[in-house]
Every structure is written in structure tokens, then in C-alpha cells.
C-alpha positions as CSV (number, residue, x, y, z in Angstrom):
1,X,26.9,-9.2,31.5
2,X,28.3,-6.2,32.6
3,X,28.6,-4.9,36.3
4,X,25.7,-2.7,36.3
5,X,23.4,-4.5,33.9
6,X,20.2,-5.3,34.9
7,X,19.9,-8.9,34.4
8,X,15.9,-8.5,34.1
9,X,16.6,-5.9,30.9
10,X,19.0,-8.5,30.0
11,X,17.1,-11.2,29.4
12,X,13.9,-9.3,27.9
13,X,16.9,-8.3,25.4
14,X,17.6,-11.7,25.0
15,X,14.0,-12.7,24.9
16,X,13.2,-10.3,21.5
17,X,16.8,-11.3,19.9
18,X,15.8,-15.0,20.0
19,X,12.3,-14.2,18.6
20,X,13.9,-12.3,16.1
21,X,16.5,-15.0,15.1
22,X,13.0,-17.6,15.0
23,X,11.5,-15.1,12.8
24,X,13.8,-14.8,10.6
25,X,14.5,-18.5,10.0
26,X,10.9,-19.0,9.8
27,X,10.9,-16.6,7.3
28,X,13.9,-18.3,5.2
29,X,12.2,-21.1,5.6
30,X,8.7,-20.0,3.7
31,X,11.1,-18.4,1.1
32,X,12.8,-21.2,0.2
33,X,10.1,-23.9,0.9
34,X,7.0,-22.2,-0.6
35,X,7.2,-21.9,-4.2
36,X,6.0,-18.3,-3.8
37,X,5.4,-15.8,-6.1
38,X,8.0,-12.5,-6.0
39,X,5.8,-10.2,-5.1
40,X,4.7,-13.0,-2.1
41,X,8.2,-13.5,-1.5
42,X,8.6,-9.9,-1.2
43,X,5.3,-9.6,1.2
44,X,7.0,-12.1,3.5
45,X,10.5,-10.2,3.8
46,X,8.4,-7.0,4.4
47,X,6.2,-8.7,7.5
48,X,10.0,-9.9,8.7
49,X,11.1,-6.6,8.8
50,X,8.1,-5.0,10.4
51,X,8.4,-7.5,13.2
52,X,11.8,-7.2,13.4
53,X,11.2,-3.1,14.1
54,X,8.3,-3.8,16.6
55,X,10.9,-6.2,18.5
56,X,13.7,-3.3,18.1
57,X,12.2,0.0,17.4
58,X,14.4,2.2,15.6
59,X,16.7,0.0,13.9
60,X,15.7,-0.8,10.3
61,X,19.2,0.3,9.5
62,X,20.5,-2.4,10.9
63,X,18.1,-4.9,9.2
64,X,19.3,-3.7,6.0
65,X,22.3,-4.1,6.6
66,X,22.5,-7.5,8.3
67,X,19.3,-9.0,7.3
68,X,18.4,-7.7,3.7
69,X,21.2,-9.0,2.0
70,X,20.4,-13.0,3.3
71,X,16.9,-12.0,2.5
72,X,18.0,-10.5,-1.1
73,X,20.3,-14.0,-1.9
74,X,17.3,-15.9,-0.7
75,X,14.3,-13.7,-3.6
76,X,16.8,-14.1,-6.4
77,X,16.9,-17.8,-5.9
78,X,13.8,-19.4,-5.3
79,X,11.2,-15.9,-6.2
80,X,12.8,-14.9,-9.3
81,X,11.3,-11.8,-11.1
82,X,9.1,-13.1,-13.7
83,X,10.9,-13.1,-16.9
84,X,9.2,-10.9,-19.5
85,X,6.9,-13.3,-22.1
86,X,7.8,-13.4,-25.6
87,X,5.5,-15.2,-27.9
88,X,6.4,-17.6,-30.7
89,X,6.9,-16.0,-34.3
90,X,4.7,-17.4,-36.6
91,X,5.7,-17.3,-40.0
92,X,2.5,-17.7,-42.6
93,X,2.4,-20.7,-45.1
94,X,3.3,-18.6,-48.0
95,X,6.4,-16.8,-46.7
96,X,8.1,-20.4,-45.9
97,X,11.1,-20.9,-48.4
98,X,10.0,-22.4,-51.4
99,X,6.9,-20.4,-51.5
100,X,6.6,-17.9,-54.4
């Protein structure tokens, strides 16, 4: 702390970094635990961050750069885009080899 710090401001600092660090590893948590969709994936990081700015007003910048990323590793692993749906070709009885 430094000499003219005001230890109350202090600890309410404290107080919103620590329920920023729970919310964030709550948020992990649900990520990786909760076999969500991407888009509900997406929903959670997107409640994280709006927390985050009504704990610290003004800096989203530096939850894109610090917390994004984690978040970003974390989607891509366990709320993967869907993957585009191909059906099966069917190929008729009569085009099969052999057929005339």
C-alpha cells in the first residue's frame, strides 16, 4: 500500500478484484463443465464481461485483453462451432456398378 492510499478504497478495490477473479472461475467452470451449446457458451462469456464492467467501469479493454483470450481457448474447446451438416449420398439401385 502506498503512503497515501486510503486503506478503505483499498480494500473495496480488493473486494471487486476478488469477485471478479470468483466470477471468472465460475464462469470457466460452467464452460468447461456444462456441455453447452456455442451460442450458450458465448451467452455466459458475455454475462462475465458485463459483470466484470459493472465491477470496473470503463475497462473492457482490459478484459479483452487479459480475459478474452482464456475465455476464447476455453469456446474452441469444449463449445465448438457446430460443424456444417452434410448428408449421406445416396446412389440409386440402377446406377450401382454392374447395373446397365
Amino acid at each position: 500500500m502506498s503512503a497515501g492510499a486510503d486503506p478503505a478504497a483499498v480494500n473495496e478495490e480488493q473486494s471487486r478484484a476478488d469477485r471478479l477473479r470468483r466470477t471468472v472461475d465460475v464462469a470457466c467452470a460452467v464452460l468447461r463443465q456444462g456441455r453447452l451449446t456455442r451460442s450458450e457458451g458465448e451467452a455466459v462469456v458475455a454475462l462475465a464481461r458485463e459483470h466484470a464492467l459493472s465491477l470496473f467501469p470503463g475497462k473492457g479493454d482490459v478484459f479483452d485483453l487479459v480475459l478474452a483470450p482464456r475465455f476464447a481457448r476455453i469456446l474452441d474447446e469444449f463449445c465448438p462451432p457446430p460443424r456444417a451438416r452434410v448428408l449421406k449420398f445416396r446412389v440409386p439401385a440402377r446406377a450401382k456398378r454392374g447395373s446397365p
